[in-house]
N, C-alpha and C positions, 0 to 999 in steps of 0.2 A: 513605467508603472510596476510597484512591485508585483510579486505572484503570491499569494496567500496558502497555496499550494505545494511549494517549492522551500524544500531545504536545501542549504550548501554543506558537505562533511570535508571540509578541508583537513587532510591527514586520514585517510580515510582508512588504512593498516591493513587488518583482517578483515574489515568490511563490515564486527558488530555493531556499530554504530548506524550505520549504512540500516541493517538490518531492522534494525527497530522504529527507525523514520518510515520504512519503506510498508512495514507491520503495520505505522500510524494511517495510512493511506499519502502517504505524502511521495511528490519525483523527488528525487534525488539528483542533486551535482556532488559527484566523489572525484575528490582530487588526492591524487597519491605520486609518491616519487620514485617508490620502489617497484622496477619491472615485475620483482617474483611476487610482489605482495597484488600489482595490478593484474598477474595471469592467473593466484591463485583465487581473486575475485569473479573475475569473469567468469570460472567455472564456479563459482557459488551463486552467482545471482543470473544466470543465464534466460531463467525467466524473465525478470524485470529489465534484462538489459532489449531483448526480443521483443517484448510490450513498450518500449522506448519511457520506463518509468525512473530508468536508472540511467546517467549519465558517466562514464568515468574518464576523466581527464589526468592522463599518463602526463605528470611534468612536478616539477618542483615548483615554490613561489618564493619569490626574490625581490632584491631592489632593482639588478640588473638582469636583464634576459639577454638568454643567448644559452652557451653551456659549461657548467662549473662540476666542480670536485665535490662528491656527496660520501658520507662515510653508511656504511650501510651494517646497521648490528648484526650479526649473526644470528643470533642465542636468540635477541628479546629487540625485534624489527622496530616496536612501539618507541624505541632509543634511537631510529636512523635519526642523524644528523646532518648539517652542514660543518659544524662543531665537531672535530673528533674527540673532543674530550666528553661531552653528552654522550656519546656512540660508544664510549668505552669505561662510562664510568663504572666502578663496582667491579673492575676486571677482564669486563666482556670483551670478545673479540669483533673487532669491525674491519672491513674491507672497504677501499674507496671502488665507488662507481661515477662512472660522467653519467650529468642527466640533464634534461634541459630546463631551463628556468625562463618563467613567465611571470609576468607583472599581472597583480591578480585583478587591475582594471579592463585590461585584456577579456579574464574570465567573466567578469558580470556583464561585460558589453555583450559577449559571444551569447551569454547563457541566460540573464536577466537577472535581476536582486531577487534575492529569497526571501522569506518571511522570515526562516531561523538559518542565523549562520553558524557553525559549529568552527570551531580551530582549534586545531593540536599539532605541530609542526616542530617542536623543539626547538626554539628558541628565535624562531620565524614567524612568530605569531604578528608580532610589533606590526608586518609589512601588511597582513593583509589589512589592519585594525588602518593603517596611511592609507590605505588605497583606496576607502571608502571616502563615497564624498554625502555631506550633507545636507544635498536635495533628496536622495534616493535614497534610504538607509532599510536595511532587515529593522524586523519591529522588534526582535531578539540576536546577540550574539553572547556565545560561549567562549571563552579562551584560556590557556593556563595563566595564571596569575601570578608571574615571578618577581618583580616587583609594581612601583607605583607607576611606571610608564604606561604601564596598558590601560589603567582608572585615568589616567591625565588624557589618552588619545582617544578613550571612549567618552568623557566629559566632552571633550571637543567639538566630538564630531556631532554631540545632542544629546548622548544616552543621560537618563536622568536618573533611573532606579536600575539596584542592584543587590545582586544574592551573591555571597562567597561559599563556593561547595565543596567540601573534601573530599577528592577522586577516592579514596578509599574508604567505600561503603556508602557514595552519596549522601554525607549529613552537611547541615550547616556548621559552615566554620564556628556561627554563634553559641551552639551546644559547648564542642571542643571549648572553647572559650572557658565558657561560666565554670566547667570542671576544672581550667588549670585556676580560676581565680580562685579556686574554694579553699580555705586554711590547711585542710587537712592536706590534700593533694601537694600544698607548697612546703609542709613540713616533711611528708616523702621524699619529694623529689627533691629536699636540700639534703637530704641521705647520701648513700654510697648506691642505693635501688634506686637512682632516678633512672634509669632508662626501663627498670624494669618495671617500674613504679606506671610511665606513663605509656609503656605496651599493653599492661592489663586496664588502664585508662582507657584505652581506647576500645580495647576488646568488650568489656563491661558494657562500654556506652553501646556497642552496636548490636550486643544482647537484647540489651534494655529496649533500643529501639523495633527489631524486630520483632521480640514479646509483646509490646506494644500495639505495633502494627497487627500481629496476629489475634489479638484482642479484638480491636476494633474490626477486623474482618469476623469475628465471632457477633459480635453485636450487631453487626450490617451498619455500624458507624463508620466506616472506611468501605469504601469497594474492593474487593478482592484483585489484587494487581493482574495483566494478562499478561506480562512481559518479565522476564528473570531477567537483570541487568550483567552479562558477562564481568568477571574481576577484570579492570582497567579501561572498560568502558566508561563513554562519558555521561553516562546517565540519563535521567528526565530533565527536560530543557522548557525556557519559556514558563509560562504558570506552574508548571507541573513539578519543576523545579524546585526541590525542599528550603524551608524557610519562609522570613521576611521579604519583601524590597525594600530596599534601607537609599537614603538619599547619600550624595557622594560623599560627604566627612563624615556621616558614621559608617561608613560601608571602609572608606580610613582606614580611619582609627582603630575600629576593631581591626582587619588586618597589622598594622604597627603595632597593637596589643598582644595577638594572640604571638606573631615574631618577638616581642619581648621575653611572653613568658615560656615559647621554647627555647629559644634561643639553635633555633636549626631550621634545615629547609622545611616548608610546607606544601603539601603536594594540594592543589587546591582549584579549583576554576572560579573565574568570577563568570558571571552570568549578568547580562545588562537588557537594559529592557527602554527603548525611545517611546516614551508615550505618544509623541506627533504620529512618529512612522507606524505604530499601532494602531491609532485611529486610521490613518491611512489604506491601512492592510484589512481591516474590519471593514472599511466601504466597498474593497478591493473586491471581497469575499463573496 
């Protein structure tokens, strides 16, 4: 039976993420693979680990268990990899470490299904998204969104509605979108200023959006947020989530669109939502 109670932060880093579920009233299952990133957790959340509200599971997630060669970033940890080319991209330095690797069927036996699963693992996501099975599903999962594999394995397994979120600044991808389709935008950026063109793009929008917000906190049409979201955190999850839920080919499409018209990586989470396992989780409650 799932727990209504109970989030998973798979990739768990510095623990902001950890932090703000744990803020929500929600246990926590944190899973991390870095020794220095799991010893400097425990001395942060010492409370909740003593209250038994925080769970942290020291190990990597894999196809194979047992123990492999992990590259561990220096500089910017949020880049540890299995991949030394993710671990060292943009220059950084990375060191390998052994660490152990568990099949994350393992971990929901041990720990139980969550209501929200969170995933951020760098380029490991794929494994925990297989591992779930679809009798027992979270009523929500988050995960980077590199490409169409992860929408095919969350179609699979039930998930039906879905939000695309831009790790940087929390917006919907769908905003980003309708600004790179706009004329004016596409006559810049066919310029020699296109990168410069769509940095102040993006900066603009997150102005605009925050002015916004701060409005409607003036008017008492928005509720005043309790929670600052840390840069590279993964945000508001579940309803709270910015945007639509878009069913699986417009949730697509717009992704293959908005890759058309940058033509570069997108840093982005999809966010999925099982109406069954929702209901489920609402009886649970």
């Amino acid at each position: 039976m799932p727990a209504s109670d109970l989030i998973y932060d798979v990739g768990m880093n510095n623990g902001d993420d950890t932090a703000y579920y744990l803020h929500r009233g929600y246990r926590v299952v944190a899973v991390e693979a870095d020794p220095h990133l799991v010893e400097q957790c425990r001395r942060r959340f010492v409370a909740a680990l003593e209250q038994r509200r925080l769970t942290i599971v020291h190990c990597a997630v894999g196809p194979t268990p047992g123990r492999a060669q992990f590259w561990r970033c220096v500089e910017k940890p949020e880049w540890n990899s299995f991949h030394r080319e993710c671990a060292t991209r943009n220059g950084y330095r990375a060191e390998p470490i052994e660490v152990e690797v568990r099949d994350f069927r393992d971990i929901l036996r041990e720990h139980g299904t969550p209501h929200y699963l969170k995933i951020d693992i760098e380029g490991h996501d794929i494994y925990c998204l297989r591992s779930l099975g679809a009798a027992d599903l979270p009523a929500y999962v988050s995960c980077e969104l590199t490409n169409t594999d992860e929408l095919d394995a969350l179609q699979s397994l039930g998930f039906d509605r879905f939000k695309i979120v831009l790790q940087g600044g929390h917006q919907p991808l769908a905003d980003a979108t309708r600004r790179l389709q706009s004329p004016l935008y596409r006559r810049l950026a066919a310029s020699r200023t296109a990168a410069y063109v769509q940095r102040k793009a993006g900066s603009l929008g997150r102005r605009l959006a925050r002015a916004a917000q701060s409005l409607g906190h003036k008017l008492r049409i928005v509720p005043a947020a309790d929670w600052k979201f840390p840069n590279g955190s993964s945000g508001p999850f579940g309803e709270d989530a910015p945007g639509l839920w878009l069913p699986l080919d417009a949730t697509r499409n717009l992704w293959l669109e908005h890759k058309r018209l940058t033509n570069a990586p997108v840093w982005c989470d999809i966010h999925a939502m099982c109406s069954k396992a929702n209901a489920m989780h609402a009886k649970a409650a």
